[in-house]
TIMI-467643 format. One record per atom (N, C-alpha, C): x negated, y, z; atom name; residue in one letter. Coordinates in steps of 0.05 Angstrom, whole numbers, plus 5000, padded with zeros to 4 digits. Layout:
xx;yy;zz;at;aa
X;Y;Z;CA;A
...
END
This chain:
xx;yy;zz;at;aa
9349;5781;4261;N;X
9325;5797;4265;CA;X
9310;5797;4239;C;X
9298;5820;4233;N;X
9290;5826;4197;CA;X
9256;5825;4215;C;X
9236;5811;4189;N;X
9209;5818;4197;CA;X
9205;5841;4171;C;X
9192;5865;4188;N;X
9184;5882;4171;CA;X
9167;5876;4150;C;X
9155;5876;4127;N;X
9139;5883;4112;CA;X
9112;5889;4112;C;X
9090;5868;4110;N;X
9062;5881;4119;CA;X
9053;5906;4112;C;X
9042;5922;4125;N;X
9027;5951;4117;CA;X
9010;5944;4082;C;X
9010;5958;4068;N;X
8997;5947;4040;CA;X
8970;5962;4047;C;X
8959;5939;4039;N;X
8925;5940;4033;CA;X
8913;5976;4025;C;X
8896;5983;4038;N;X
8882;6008;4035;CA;X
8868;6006;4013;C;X
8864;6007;3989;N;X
8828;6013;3983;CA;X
8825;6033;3972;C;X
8794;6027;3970;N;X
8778;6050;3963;CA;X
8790;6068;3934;C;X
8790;6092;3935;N;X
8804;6098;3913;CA;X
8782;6120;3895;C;X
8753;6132;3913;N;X
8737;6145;3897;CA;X
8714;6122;3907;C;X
8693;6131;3887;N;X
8663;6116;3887;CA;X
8645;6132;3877;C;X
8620;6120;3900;N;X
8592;6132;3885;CA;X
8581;6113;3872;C;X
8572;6123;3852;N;X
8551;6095;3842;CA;X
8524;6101;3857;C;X
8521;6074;3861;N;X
8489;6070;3870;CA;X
8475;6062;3853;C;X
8466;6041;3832;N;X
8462;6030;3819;CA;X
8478;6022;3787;C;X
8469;6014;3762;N;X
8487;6006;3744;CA;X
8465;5986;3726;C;X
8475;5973;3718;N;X
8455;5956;3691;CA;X
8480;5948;3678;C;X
8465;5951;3652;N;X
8475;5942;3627;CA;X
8469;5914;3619;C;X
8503;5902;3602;N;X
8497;5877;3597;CA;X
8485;5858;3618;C;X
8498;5850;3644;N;X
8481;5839;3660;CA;X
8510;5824;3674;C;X
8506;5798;3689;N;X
8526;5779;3696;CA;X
8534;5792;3718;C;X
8566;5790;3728;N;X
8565;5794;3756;CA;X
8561;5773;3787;C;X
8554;5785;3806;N;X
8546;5772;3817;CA;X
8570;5766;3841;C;X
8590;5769;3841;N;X
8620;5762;3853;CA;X
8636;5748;3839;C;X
8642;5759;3810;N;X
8655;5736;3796;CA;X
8650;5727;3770;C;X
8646;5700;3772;N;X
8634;5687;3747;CA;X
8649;5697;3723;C;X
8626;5695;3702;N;X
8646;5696;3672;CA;X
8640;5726;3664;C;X
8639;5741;3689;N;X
8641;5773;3682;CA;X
8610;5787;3669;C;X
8617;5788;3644;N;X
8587;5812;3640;CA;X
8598;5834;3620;C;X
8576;5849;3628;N;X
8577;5883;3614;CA;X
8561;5894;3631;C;X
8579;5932;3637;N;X
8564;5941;3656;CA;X
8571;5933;3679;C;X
8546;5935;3699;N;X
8552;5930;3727;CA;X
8546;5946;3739;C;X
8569;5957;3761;N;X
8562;5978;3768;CA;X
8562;5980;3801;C;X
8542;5981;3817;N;X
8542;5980;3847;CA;X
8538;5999;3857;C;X
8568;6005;3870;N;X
8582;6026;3890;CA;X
8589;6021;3916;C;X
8592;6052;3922;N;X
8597;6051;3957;CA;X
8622;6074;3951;C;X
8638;6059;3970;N;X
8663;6083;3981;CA;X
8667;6102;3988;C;X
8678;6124;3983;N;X
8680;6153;3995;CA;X
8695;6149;4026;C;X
8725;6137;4030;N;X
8723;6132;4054;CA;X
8716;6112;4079;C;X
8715;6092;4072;N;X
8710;6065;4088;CA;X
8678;6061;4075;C;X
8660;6074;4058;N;X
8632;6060;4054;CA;X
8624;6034;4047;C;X
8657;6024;4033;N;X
8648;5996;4025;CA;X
8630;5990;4001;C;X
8615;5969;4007;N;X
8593;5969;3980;CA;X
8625;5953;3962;C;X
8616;5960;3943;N;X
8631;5943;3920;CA;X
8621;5940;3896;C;X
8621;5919;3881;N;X
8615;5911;3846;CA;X
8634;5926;3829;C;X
8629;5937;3810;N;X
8654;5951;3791;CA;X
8645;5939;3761;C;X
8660;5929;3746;N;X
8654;5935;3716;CA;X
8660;5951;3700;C;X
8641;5965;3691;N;X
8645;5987;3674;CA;X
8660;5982;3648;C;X
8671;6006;3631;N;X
8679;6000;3611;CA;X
8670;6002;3596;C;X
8660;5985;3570;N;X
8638;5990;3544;CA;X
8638;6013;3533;C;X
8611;6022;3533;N;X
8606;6051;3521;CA;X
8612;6064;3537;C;X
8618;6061;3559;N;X
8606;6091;3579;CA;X
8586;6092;3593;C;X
8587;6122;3593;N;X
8554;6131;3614;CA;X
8556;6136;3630;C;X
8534;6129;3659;N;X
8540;6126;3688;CA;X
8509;6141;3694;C;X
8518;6157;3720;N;X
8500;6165;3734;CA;X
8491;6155;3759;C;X
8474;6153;3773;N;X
8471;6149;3802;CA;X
8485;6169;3810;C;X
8497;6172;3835;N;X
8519;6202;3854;CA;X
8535;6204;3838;C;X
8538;6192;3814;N;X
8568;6202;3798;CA;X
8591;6187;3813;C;X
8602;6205;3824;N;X
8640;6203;3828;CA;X
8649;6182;3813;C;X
8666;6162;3817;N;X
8682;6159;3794;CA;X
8707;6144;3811;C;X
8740;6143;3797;N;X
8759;6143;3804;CA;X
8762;6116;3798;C;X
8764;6099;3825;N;X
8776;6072;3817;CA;X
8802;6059;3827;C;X
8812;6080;3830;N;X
8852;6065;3842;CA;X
8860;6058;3812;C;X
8885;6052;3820;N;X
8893;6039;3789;CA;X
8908;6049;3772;C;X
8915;6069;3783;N;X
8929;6081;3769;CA;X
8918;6104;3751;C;X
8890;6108;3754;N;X
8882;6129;3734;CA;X
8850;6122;3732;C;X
8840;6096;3724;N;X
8814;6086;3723;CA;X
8805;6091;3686;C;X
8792;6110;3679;N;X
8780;6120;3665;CA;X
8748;6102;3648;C;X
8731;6102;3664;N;X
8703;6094;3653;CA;X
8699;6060;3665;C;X
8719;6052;3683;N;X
8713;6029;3705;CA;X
8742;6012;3686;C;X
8732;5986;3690;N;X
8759;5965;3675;CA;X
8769;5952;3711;C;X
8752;5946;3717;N;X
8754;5935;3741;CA;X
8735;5933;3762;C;X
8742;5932;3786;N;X
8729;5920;3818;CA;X
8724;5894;3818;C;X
8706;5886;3821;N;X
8697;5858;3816;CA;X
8702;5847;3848;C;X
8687;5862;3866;N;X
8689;5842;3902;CA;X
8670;5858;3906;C;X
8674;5856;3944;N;X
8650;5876;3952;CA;X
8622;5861;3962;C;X
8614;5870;3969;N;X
8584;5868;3967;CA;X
8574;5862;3988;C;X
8554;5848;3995;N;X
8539;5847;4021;CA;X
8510;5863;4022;C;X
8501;5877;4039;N;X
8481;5894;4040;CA;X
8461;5878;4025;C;X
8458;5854;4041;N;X
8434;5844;4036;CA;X
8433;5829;4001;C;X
8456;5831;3985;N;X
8463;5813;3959;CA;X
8455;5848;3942;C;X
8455;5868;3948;N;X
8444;5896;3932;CA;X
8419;5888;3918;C;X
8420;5908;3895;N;X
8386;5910;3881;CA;X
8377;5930;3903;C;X
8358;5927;3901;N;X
8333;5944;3923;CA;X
8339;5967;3911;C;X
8339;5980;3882;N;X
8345;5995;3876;CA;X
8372;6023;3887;C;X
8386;6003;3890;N;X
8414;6011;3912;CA;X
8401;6021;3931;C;X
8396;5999;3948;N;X
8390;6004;3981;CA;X
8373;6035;3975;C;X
8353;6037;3958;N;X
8343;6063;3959;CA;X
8358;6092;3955;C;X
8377;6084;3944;N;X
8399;6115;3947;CA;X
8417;6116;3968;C;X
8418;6098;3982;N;X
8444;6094;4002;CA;X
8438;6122;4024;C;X
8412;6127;4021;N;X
8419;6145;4048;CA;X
8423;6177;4043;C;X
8415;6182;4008;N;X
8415;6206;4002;CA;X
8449;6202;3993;C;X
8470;6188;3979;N;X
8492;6186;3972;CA;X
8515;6183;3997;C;X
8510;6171;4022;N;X
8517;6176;4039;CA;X
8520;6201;4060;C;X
8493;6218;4058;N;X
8489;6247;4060;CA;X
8509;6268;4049;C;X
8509;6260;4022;N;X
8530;6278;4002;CA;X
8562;6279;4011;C;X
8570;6245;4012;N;X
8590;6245;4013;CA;X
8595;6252;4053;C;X
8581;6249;4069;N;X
8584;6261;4092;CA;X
8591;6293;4100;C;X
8568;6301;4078;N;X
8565;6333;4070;CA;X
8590;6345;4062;C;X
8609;6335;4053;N;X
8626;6339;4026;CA;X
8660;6328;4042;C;X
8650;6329;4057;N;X
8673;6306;4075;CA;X
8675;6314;4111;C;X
8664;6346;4108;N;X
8657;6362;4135;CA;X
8687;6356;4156;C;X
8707;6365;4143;N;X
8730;6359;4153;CA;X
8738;6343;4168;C;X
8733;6317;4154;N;X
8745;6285;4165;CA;X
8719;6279;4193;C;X
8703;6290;4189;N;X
8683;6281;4209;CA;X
8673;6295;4233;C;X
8693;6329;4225;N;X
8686;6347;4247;CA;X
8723;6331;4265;C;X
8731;6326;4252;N;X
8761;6314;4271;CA;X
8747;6289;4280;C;X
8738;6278;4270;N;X
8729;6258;4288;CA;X
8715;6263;4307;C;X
8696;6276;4307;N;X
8683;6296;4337;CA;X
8702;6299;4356;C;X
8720;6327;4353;N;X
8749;6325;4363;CA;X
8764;6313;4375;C;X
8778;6281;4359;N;X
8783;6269;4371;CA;X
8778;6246;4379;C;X
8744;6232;4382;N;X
8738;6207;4395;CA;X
8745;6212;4416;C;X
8747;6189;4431;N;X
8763;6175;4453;CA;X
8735;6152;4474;C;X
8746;6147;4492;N;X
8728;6123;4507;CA;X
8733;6103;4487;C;X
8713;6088;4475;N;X
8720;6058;4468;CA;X
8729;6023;4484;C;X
8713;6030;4503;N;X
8712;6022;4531;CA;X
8712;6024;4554;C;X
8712;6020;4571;N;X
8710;6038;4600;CA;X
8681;6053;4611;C;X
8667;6037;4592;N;X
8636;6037;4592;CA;X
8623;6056;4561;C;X
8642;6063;4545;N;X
8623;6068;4520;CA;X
8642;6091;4509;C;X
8633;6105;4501;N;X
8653;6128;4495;CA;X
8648;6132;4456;C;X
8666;6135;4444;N;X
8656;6125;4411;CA;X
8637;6149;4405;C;X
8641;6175;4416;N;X
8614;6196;4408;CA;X
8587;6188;4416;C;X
8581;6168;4442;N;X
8560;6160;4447;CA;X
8540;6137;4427;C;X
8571;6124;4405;N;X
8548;6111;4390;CA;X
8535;6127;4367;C;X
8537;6144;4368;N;X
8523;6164;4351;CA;X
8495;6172;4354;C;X
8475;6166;4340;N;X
8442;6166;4351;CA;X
8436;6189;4359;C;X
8423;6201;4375;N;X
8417;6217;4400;CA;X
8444;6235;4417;C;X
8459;6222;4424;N;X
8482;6227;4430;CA;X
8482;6206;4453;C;X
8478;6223;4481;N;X
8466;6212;4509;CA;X
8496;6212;4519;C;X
8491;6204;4557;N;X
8520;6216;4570;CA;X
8512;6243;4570;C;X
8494;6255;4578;N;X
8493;6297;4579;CA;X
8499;6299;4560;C;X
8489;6294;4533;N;X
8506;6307;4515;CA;X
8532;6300;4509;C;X
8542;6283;4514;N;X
8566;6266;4512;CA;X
8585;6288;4534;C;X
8581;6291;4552;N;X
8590;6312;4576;CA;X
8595;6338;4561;C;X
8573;6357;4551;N;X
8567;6377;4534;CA;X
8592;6382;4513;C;X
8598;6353;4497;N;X
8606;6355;4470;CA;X
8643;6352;4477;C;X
8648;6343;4500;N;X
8673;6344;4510;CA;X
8692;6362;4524;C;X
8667;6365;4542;N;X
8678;6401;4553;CA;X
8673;6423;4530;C;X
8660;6421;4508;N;X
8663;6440;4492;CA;X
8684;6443;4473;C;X
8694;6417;4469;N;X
8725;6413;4456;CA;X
8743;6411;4474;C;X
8736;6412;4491;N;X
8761;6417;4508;CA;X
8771;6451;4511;C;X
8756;6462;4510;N;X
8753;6502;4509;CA;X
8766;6504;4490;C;X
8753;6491;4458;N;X
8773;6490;4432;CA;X
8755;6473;4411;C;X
8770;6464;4395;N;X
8763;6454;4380;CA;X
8736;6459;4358;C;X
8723;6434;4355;N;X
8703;6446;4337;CA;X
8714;6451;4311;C;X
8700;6474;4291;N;X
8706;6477;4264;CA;X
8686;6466;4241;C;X
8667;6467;4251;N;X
8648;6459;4228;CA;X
8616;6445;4241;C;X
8598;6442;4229;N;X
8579;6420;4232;CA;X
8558;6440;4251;C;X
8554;6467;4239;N;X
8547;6486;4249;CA;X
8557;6494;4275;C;X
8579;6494;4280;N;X
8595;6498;4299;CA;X
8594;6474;4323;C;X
8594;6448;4319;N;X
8580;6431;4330;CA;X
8556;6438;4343;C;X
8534;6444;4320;N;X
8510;6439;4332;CA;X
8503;6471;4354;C;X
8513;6492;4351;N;X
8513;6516;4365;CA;X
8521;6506;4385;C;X
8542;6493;4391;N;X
8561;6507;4418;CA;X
8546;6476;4435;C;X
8536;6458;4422;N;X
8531;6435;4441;CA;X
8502;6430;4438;C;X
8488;6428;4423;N;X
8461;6432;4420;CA;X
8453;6403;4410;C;X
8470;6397;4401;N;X
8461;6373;4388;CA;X
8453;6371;4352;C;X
8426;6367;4349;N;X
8407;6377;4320;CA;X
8415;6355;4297;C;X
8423;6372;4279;N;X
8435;6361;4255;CA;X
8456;6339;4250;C;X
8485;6347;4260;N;X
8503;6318;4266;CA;X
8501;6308;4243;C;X
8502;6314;4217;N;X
8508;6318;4195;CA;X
8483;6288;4195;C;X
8459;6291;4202;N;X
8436;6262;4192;CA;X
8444;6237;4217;C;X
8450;6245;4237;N;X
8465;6238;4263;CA;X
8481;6221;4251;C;X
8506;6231;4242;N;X
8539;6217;4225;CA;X
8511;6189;4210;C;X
8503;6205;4188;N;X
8486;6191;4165;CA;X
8477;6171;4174;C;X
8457;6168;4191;N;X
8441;6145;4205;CA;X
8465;6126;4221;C;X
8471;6126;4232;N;X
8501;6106;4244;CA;X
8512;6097;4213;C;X
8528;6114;4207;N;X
8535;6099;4180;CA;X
8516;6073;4165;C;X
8493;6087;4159;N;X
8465;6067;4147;CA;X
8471;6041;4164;C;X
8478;6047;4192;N;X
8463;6031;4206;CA;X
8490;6011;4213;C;X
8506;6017;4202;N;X
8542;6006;4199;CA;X
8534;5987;4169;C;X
8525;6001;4146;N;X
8520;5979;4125;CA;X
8508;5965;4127;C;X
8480;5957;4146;N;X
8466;5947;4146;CA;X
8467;5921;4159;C;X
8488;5930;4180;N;X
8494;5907;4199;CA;X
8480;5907;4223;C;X
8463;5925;4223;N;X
8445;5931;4248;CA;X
8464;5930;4277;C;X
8494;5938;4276;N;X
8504;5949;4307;CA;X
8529;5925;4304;C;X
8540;5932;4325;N;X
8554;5908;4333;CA;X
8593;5917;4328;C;X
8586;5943;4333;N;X
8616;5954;4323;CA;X
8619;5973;4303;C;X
8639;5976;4288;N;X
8640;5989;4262;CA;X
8662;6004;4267;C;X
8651;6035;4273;N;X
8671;6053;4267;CA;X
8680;6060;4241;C;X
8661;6066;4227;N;X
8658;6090;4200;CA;X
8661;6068;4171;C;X
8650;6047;4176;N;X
8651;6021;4146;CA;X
8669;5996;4153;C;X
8680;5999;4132;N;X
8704;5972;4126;CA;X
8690;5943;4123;C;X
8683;5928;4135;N;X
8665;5901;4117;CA;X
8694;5883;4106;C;X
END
């Protein structure tokens, strides 16, 4: 009998920066200084430490590519992050950079509409979504059941539920923060 091969590790392969300082120690692994650069994930929203590479320039919302195979301005991922171990600075963009990449990411999140499922016998995963009741929960099922939703717009028309798009956003926030008890949308 052969044991298969573990599934290989996911990660994050784009980033936002939240934060950067120059010349400054890291705070995951000793020894490390330069730039420091504190990011969140395009898909799983993991916070992570990155070290930048000397002499480049970083934006807050700037994109940047950190798989390994084509890392540009970044030398390395240092470890990820705990909400509460962020500069305050961070925590203050998290909800406009989370917005973007939600915005930007209509696709992956109108299928998720689509296809949530009961989580429980008791909790249905569209219900942990903030103002997202059982009526609307009823509403948002029979309306995908007719056909599929296409867009965020298309959501909020046919079911009447106001701005999924800050809806998604706020859960997420509330996924980094540690506020809820289950984690759909962030990797910890």
């Amino acid at each position: 009998m052969a044991l298969s091969a573990p599934a290989p590790k996911k990660y994050e392969d784009t980033v936002r920066v939240l934060d950067f300082r120059t010349k400054q120690r890291s705070t995951t692994v000793r020894g490390k200084r330069g730039i420091i650069l504190t990011t969140i994930g395009e898909t799983k929203f993991t916070l992570l430490e990155v070290l930048g590479v000397e002499g480049s320039t970083f934006e807050v919302g700037e994109r940047i590519d950190v798989s390994r195979e084509s890392r540009s301005k970044v030398s390395s991922v240092l470890g990820k992050l705990e909400y509460e171990r962020i500069p305050s600075s961070a925590r203050d963009e998290i909800p406009d950079i989370v917005r973007e990449i939600v915005e930007d990411s209509e696709e992956r999140f109108v299928a998720y509409i689509n296809r949530a499922e009961p989580l429980t016998p008791r909790t249905h995963a569209l219900e942990i979504i903030p103002g997202v009741g059982r009526r609307l929960l009823k509403v948002i099922v029979d309306e995908r059941a007719k056909s599929p939703f296409t867009s965020y717009a298309d959501v909020e028309e046919r079911t009447g539920l106001k701005d999924p798009v800050m809806r998604i956003v706020q859960r997420i926030i509330d996924e980094i923060t540690g506020v809820t008890r289950m984690n759909i949308f962030v990797k910890r």
